[in-house]
C-alpha positions as CSV (number, residue, x, y, z in Angstrom):
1,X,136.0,120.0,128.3
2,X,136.9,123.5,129.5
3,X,135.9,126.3,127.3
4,X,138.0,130.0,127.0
5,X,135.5,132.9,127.9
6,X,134.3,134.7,125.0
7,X,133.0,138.0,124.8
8,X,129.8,137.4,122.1
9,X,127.6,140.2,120.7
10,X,123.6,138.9,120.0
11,X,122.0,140.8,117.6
12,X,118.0,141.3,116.6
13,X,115.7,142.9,116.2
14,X,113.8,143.2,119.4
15,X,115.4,142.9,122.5
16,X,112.1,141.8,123.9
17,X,109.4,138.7,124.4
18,X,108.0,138.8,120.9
19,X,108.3,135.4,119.3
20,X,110.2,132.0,119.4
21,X,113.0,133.7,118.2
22,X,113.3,135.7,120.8
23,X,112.9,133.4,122.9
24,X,115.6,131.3,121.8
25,X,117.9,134.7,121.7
26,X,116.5,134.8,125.8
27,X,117.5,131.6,126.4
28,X,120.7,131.4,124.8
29,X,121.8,134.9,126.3
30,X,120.8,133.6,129.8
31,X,122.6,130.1,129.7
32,X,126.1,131.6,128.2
33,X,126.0,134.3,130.9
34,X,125.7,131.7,133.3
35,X,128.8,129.8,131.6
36,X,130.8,132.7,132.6
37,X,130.6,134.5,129.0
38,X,130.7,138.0,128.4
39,X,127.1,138.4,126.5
40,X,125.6,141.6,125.3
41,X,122.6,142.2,123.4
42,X,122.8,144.7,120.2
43,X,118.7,145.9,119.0
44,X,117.2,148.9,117.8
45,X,115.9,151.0,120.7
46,X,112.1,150.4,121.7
47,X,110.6,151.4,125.0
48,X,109.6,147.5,125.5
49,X,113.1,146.2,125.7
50,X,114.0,144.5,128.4
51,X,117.3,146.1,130.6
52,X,120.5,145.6,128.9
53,X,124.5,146.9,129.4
54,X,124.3,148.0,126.4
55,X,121.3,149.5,125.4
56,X,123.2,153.5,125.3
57,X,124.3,151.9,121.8
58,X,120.9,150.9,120.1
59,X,120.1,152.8,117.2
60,X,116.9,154.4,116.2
61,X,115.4,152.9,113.1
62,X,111.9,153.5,111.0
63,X,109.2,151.3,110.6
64,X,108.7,151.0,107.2
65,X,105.0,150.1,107.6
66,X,103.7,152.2,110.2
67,X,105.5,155.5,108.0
68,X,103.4,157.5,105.6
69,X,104.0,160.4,103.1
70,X,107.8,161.2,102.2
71,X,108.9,159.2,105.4
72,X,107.5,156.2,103.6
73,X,110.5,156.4,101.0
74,X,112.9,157.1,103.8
75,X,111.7,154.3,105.4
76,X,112.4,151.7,102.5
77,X,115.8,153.2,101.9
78,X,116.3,152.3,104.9
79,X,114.5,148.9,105.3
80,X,117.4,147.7,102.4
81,X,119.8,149.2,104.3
82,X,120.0,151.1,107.7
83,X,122.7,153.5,108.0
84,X,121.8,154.5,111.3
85,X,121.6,150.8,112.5
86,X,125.5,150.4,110.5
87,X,126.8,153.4,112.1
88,X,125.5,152.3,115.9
89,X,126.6,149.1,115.6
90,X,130.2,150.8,114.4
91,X,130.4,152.7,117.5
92,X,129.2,149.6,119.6
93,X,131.9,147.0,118.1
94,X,134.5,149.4,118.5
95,X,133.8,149.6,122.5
96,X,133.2,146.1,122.9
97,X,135.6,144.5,121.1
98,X,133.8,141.2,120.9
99,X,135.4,137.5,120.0
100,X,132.0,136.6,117.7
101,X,128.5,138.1,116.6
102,X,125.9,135.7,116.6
103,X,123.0,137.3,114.9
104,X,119.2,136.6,114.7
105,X,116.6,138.2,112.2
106,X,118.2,141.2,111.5
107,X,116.6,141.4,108.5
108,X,114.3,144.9,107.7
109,X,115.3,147.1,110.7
110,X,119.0,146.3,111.5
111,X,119.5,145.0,107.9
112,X,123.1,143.3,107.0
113,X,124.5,146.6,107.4
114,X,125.5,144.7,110.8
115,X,127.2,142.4,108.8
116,X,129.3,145.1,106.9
117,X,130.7,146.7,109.9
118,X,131.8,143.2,111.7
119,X,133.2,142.3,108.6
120,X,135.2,145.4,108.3
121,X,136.7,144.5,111.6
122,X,137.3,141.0,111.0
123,X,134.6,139.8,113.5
124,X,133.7,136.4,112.6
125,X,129.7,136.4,112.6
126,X,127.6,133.5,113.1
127,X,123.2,133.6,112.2
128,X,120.9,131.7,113.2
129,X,117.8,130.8,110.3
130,X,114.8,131.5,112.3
131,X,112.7,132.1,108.8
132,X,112.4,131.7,105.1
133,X,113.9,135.1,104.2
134,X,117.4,133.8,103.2
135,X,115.4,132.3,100.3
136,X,112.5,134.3,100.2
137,X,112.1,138.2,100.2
138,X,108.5,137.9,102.1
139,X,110.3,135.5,104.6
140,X,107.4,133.2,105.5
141,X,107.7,131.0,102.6
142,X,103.8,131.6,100.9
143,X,102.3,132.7,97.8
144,X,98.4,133.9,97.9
145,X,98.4,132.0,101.1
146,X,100.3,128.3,99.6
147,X,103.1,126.9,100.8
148,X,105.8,128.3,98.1
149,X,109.5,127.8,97.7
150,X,110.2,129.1,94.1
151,X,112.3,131.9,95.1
152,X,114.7,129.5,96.6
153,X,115.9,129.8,92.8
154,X,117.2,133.5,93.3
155,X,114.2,134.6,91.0
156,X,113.0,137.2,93.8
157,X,110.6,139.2,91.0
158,X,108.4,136.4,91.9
159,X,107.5,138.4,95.2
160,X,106.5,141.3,93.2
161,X,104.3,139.6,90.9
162,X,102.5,137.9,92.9
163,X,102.6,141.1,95.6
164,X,103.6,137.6,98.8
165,X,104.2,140.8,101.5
166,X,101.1,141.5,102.8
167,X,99.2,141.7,99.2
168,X,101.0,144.7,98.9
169,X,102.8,146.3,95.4
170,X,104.6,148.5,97.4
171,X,105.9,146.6,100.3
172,X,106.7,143.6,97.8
173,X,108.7,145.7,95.9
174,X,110.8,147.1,98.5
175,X,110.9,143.6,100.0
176,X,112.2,142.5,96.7
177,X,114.3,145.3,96.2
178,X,116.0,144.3,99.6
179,X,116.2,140.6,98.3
180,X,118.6,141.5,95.2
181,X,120.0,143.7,96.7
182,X,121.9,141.3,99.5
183,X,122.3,138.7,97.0
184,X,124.1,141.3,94.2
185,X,126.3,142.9,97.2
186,X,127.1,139.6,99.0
187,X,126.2,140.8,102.2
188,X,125.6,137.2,103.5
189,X,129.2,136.4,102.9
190,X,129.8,137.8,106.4
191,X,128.4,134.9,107.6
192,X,130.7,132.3,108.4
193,X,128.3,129.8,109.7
194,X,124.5,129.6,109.5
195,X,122.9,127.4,112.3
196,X,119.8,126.3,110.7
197,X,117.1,124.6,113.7
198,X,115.8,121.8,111.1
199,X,116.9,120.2,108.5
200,X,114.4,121.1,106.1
201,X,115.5,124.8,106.6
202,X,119.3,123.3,106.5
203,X,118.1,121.7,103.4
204,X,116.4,125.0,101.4
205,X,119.4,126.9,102.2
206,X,121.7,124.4,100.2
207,X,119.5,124.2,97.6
208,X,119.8,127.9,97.8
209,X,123.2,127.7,96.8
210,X,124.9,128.3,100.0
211,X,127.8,125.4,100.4
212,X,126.9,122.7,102.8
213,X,129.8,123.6,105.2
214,X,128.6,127.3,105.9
215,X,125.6,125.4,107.3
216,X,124.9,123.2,110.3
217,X,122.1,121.1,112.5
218,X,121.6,123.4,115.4
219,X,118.0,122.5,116.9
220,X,116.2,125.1,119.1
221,X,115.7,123.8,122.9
222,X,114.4,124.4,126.1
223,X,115.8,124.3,129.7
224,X,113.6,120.8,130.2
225,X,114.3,120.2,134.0
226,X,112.6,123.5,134.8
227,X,109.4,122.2,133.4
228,X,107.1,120.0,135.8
229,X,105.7,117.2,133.2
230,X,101.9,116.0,133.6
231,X,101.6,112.3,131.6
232,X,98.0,112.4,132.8
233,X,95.5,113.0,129.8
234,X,93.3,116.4,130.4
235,X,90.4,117.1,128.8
236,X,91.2,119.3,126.4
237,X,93.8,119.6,123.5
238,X,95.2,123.1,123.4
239,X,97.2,125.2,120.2
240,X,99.4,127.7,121.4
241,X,100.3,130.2,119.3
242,X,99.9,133.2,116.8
243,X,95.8,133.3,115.5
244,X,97.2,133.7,111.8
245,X,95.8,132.0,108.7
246,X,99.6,130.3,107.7
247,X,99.0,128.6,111.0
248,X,96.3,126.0,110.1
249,X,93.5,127.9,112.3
250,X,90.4,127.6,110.4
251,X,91.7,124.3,109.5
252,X,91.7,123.0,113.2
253,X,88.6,124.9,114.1
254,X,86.7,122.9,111.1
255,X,88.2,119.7,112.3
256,X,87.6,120.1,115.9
257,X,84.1,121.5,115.5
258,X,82.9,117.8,113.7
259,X,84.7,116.2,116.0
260,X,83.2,118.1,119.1
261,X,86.3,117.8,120.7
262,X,86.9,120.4,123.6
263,X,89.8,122.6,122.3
264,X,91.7,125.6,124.2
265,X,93.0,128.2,122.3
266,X,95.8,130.3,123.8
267,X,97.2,133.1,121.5
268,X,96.4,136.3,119.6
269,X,96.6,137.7,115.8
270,X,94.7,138.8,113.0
271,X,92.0,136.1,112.9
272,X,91.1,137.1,116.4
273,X,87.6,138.2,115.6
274,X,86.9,135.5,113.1
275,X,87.8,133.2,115.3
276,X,85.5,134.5,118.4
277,X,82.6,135.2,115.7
278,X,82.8,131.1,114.4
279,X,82.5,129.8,117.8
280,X,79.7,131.8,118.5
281,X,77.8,131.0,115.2
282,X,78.4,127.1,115.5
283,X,78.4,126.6,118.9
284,X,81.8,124.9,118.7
285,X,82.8,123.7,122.1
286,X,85.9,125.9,122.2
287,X,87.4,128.1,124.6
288,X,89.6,130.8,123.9
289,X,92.5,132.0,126.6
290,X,93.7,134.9,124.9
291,X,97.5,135.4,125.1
292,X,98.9,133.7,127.5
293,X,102.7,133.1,129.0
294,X,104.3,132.3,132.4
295,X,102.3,130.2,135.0
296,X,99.1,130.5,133.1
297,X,100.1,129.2,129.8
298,X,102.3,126.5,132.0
299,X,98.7,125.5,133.7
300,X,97.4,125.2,130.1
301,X,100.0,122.3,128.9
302,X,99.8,120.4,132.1
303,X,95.8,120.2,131.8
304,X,95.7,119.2,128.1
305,X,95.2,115.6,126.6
306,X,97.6,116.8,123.7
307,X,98.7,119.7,121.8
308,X,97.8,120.8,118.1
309,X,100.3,122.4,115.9
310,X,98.3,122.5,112.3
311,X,100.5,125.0,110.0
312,X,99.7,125.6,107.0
313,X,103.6,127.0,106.4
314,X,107.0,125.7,106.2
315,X,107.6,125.6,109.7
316,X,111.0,125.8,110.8
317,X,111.4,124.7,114.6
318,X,108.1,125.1,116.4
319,X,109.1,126.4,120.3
320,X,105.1,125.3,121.0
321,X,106.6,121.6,120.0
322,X,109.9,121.5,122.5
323,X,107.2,122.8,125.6
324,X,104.8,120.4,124.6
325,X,107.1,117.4,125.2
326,X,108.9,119.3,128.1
327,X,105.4,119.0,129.4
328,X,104.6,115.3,128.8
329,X,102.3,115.8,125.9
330,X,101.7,114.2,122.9
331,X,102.0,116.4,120.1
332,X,99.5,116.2,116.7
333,X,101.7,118.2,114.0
334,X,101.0,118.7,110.4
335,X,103.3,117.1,108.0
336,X,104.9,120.4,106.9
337,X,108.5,122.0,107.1
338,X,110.5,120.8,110.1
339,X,107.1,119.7,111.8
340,X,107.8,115.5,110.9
341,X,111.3,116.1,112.4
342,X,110.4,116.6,116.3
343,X,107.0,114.8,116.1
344,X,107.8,111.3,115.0
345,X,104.7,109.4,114.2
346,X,103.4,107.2,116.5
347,X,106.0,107.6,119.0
348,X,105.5,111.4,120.5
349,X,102.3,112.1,118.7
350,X,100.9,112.0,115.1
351,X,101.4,114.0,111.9
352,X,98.6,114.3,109.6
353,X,98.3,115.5,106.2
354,X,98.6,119.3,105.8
355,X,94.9,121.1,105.2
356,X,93.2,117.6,105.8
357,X,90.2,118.3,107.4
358,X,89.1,114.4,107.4
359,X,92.4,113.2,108.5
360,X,92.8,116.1,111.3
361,X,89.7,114.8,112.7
362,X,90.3,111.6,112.6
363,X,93.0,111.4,114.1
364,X,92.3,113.8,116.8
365,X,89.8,111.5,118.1
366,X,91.8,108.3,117.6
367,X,94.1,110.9,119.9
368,X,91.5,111.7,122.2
369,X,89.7,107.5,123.0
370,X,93.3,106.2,123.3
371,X,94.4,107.4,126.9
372,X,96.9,104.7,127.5
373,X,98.5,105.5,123.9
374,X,98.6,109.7,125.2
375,X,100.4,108.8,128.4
376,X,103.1,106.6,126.7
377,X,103.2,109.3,123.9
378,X,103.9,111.5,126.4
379,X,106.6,109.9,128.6
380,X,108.6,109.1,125.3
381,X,107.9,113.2,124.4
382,X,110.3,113.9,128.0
383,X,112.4,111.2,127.2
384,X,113.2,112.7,124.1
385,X,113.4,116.4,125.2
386,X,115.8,115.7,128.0
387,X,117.8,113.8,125.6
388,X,118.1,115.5,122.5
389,X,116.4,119.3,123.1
390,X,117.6,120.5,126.3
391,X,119.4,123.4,126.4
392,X,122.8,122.5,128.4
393,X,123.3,120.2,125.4
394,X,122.6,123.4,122.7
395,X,124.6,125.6,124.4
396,X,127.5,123.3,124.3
397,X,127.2,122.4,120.8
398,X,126.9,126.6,120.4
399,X,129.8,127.5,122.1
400,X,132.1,124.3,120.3
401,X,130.5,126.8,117.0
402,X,131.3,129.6,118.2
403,X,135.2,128.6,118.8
404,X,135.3,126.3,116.0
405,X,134.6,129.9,113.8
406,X,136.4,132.0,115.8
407,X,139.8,129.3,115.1
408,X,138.8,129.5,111.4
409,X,139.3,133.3,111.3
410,X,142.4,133.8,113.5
411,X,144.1,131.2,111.2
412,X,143.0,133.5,108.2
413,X,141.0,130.4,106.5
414,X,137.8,132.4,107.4
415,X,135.1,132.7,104.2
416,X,134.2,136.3,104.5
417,X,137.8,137.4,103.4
418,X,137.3,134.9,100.3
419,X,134.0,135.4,98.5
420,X,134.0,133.0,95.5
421,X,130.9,134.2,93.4
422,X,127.1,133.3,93.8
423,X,127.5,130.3,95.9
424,X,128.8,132.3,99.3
425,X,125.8,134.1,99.1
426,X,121.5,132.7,99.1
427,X,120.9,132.5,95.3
């Protein structure tokens, strides 16, 4: 089916390499340009954006925790909401004149005052739930370090008292602030569709109190045919990824250090240093790669027996998942979040209890003896990324979105001109 050309506006915020959702924002941008769309990027200005046709337009905006002194304030005020990034966006709407704004995590440096000036204009806006911050102010979905999801309740003083942004009083309360403050204003009413990459994040949201129609099934994915698979076993297992504790780390490292499996560990973060100095003291037969991307990273999922993904989080859509089967390889997953929805037990890997040490281990080195059961893991892994994760198929099921939203509003049914109380908005 032939599709009109659309002229779509994506909006973040960073217009370069720093996470899966960026990555996803990459991909997408790349694959509707190549459909013959007219794509532009919309980001606050940073000197590590890639090129973009529209980068005179990106606004300047503060970094909340990187000000100090009276800035600080400034900072928050604008954290809530950025007039400079409203204003910008204004001036960049108005020249554009786009069909649709599909937006990202504008959330703490754009802010929705994107969403106010597309809804001003009548621009239907489409957002894609990369993270828990719809339902909770901290956005990653922990308290003290558990797993938490009582905020999903729209009791956001929750963040506060128990200080979930970085164990701090003041950047929980601004965080909090921000929280009420989009749920009281209805800023999310903008959104006419939220494409949610699992159904466990499809699921929070409507327990949120956002309708079930304003939300939809759109799983991440990944151009498969430009990945070479490798069904041969390696002899390693590799996690690829951010070193942070909510990623299961020290979890995996305990594991894999009784097992005395070799492990490769490709990433950085905060548990950097911990991380070196536990090798070091227990000898564990670990290496670790540092960051890695491109060809190197590539080289890394090709030599492996299987991958690890151990959060310790509600994860949403793990990218580190999609490569892994793009790349033949098995995939042992925690049983968390939308984890148990791409790794189906006993078909393209294993899913083990969440913190479980004993289990971890053990069935890491049923994993590792059972070479025949890795390369038929693995095949089945392709199988199903060619078939259900690739990213022709996501980029057709995004553009039927985008025109099915686009219909809505020129036939004046759209939801943001109709805001019926608490439930168009996360509660």
């Amino acid at each position: 089916m032939a599709h009109s050309k659309m002229k779509i506006v994506l909006a973040n915020n960073y217009y370069y390499l720093l996470g899966g959702c960026e990555r996803v924002l990459f991909d997408d941008e790349g694959a509707l340009v190549a459909a013959g769309h007219d794509v532009r990027p919309f980001a606050p200005y940073d000197e590590r954006n890639s090129p973009a046709i529209s980068a005179s337009f990106f606004p300047h905006v503060s970094d909340y925790m990187a000000a100090r002194g009276i800035g600080r304030a400034q900072a928050a005020v604008n954290l809530v909401r950025s007039t400079s990034a409203g204003r910008a966006f204004a001036e960049f709407l108005d020249d554009f004149r786009p069909d649709i704004v599909h937006c990202h995590n504008i959330y703490g440096r754009l802010t929705t005052a994107v969403l106010d000036e597309a809804r001003r204009r009548r621009i239907p806006v489409v957002l894609t739930v990369h993270d828990h911050k719809l339902t909770c102010p901290a956005y990653l979905g922990l308290r003290q370090g558990e797993p938490c999801q009582l905020c999903t309740d729209g009791g956001y003083w929750r963040c506060l008292r128990w200080k979930c942004h970085k164990e701090s009083t003041a950047a929980s309360f601004v965080y909090t602030i921000e929280a009420y403050y989009n749920r009281l204003s209805k800023k999310y009413d903008a959104v006419s569709q939220f494409l949610c990459p699992s159904r466990f994040m499809q699921a929070e949201l409507i327990e949120s109190g956002i309708q079930e129609e304003r939300t939809v099934y759109h799983p991440n994915a990944i151009p498969v045919t430009a990945y070479s698979p490798q069904f041969e076993p390696g002899n390693y297992a590799l996690y690829a990824g951010r070193l942070s504790p909510e990623k299961g780390i020290l979890t995996m490292m305990e594991a894999f250090g009784q097992a005395r499996i070799p492990l490769r560990i490709a990433g950085s973060g905060p548990l950097d240093a911990e991380i070196r100095d536990l090798v070091e003291r227990r000898n564990l037969p670990v290496t670790l790669e540092g960051f890695c991307d491109g060809p190197r990273l590539a080289q890394l999922y090709r030599g492996a027996a299987f991958v690890i993904v151990p959060s310790e989080w509600y994860e949403n859509a793990p990218m580190s998942i999609l490569e892994s089967f793009a790349h033949g390889k098995p995939v042992l997953a925690s049983d968390i979040g939308g984890n148990p929805e791409l790794v189906v037990d006993h078909e393209v890997g294993r899913v083990f209890p969440v913190r479980n040490v004993s289990r971890l281990k053990e069935m890491a080195m049923q994993m590792w003896t059972d070479k025949d059961g890795l390369r038929a893991m693995g095949r089945r892994a392709r199988r199903m990324a060619e078939s259900q994760y690739d990213q022709k198929r996501r980029i057709s099921d995004l553009v039927n979105i985008y025109e099915n939203v686009i219909g809505r509003a020129a036939s004046g049914a759209e939801m943001p001109d109709r805001p019926q109380g608490n439930a168009q908005s996360p509660a």
